[in-house]
N, C-alpha and C positions, 0 to 999 in steps of 0.2 A: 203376735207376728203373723205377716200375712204365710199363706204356704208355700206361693209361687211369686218367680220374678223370672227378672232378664240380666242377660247378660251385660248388656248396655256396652261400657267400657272398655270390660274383660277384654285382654286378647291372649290369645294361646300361643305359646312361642314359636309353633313352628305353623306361618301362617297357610300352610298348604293343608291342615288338618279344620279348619275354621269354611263351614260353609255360609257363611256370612256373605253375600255382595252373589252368589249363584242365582240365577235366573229362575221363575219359575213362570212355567209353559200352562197350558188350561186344554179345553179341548179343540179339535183343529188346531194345535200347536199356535194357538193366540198368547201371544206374552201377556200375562199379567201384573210381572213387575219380578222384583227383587229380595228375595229372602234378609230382611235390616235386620233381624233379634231372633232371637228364641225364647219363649216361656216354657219354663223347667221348675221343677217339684225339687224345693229346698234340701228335704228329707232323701232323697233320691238321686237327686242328679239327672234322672228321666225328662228328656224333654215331651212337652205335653202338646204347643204349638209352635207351629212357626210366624212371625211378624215379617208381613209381607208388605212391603214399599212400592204403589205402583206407580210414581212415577209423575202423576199428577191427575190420570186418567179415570179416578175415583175422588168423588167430592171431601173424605172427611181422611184422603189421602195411604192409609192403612188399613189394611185387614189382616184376618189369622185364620191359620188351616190347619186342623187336627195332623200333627206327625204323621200317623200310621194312613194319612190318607197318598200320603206323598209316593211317588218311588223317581227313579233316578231316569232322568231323560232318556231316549234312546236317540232322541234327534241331536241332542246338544247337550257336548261332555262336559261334564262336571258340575249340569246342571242339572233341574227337578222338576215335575210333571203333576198335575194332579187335574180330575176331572169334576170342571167349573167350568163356567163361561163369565164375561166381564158382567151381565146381565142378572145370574145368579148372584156374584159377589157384591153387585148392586142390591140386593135384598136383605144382606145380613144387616144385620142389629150396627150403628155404626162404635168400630172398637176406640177405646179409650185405656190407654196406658194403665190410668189415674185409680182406672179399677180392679188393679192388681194388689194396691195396698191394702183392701179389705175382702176377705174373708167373704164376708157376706155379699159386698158389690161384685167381685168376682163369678158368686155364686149366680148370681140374679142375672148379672150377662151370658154365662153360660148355659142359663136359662134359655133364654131369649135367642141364642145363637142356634141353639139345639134347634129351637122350633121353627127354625127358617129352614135345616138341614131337612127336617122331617116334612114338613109344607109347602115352602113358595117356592125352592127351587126346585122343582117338579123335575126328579130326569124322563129324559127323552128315551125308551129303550132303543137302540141300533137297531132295525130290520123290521120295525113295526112301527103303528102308530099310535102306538098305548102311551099315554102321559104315565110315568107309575114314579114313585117314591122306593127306588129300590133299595135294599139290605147293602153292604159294602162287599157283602160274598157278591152280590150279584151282579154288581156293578163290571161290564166288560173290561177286561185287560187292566185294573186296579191289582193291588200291591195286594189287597187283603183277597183278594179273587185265585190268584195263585197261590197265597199263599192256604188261598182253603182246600186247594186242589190237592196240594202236597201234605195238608196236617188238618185236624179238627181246631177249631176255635178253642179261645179262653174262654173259663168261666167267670161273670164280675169281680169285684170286689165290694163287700159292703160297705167296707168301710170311707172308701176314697172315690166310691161311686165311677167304678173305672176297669174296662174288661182288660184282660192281657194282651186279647188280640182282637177284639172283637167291631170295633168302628161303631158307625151309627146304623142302629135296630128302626125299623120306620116300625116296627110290630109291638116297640116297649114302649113305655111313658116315658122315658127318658133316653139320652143320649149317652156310652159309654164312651171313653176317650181311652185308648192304647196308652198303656204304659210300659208297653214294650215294642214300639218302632224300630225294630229290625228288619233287617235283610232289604231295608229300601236299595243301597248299595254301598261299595267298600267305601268311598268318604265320608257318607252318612254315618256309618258304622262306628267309624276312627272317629270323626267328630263326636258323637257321644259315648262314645269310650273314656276320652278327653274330657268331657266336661264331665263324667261320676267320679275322675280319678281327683278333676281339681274343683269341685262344690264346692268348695270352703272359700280356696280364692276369687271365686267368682262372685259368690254375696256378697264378698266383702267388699261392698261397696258404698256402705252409709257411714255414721258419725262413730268415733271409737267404741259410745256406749253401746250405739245398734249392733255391730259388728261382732261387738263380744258378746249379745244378747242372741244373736243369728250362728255363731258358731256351736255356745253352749245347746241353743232347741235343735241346731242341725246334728248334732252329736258329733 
């Protein structure tokens, strides 16, 4: 069974806790489209990305943004921010659903996604003219930037290849992904509050055998 999926269908009864259809902003407050899914860790409930729908303005029409990169707009309520431009999102690897149902495919694209975060989409630092690949501490006014002001980072995880708080290392060979995306803000919060309490109803979205075969590995 693969580890992660989507929500897809799911809806949560009370549709004000569901950040589903929330807008999300890039830098210079450029729309890059619309938060359609979340990909979340079976085992967990922990959402890992968001499935981002722009709209039409990207060739292969979707992409995905590590959770803990996100925080909550300051321009536009009850919506979300992350710092991209439509030019970087043009450089990722392009996402495909289809490679959530393996294990290993999944692996391979997040491969690939990693090495665009770490390479081609070069940031630009604010106040200078250095091209530099910054750390997510470094990155100005990001979510993990504050939040490194106020706490020391996670340490990995070996086994899930995944810091607690840590984002993307441009210093590591690899990319770590937050499996703890908190404090983006109080809807982000409730939403996945929401989805660790009801995991089980949310996989449940294949044939009776898969279903019972997803509840028994999710525990």
């Amino acid at each position: 069974m693969a580890r992660y999926g989507m929500l897809r269908d799911y809806r949560f009864p009370d549709v004000a806790e569901d950040v589903r259809g929330s807008k999300l902003y890039g830098l210079k407050d450029e729309k890059l489209g619309k938060i359609d899914d979340v990909i979340f860790d079976y085992f967990t409930g922990l959402i890992r990305y968001v499935v981002v729908d722009t709209g039409g303005w990207l060739k292969t029409k979707k992409f995905i943004v590590p959770a803990d990169q996100l925080w909550a707009s300051t321009e536009h309520k009850d919506d979300f921010a992350v710092e991209l431009t439509k030019a970087q999102v043009e450089a990722f690897p392009p996402y495909n659903e289809s490679d959530l149902e393996s294990e290993q495919q999944w692996a391979d694209y997040e491969g690939r996604y990693r090495s665009k975060w770490e390479a081609d989409p070069v940031m630009h630092r604010m106040g200078t003219d250095r091209n530099i690949t910054p750390t997510t501490q470094q990155m100005p006014g990001s979510l993990a930037s504050k939040q490194a002001a106020a706490s020391a980072t996670g340490s990995a995880d070996s086994d899930t290849g995944a810091f607690t708080e840590g984002g993307f290392a441009a210093s590591t060979d690899s990319v770590v992904i937050s499996q703890s995306a908190v404090g983006i803000g109080p809807r982000w919060d409730t939403f996945q509050d929401r989805l660790r309490e009801r995991r089980k109803q949310a996989i449940d979205t294949g044939s009776v055998e898969e279903s019972a075969d997803r509840y028994r590995k999710a525990g």
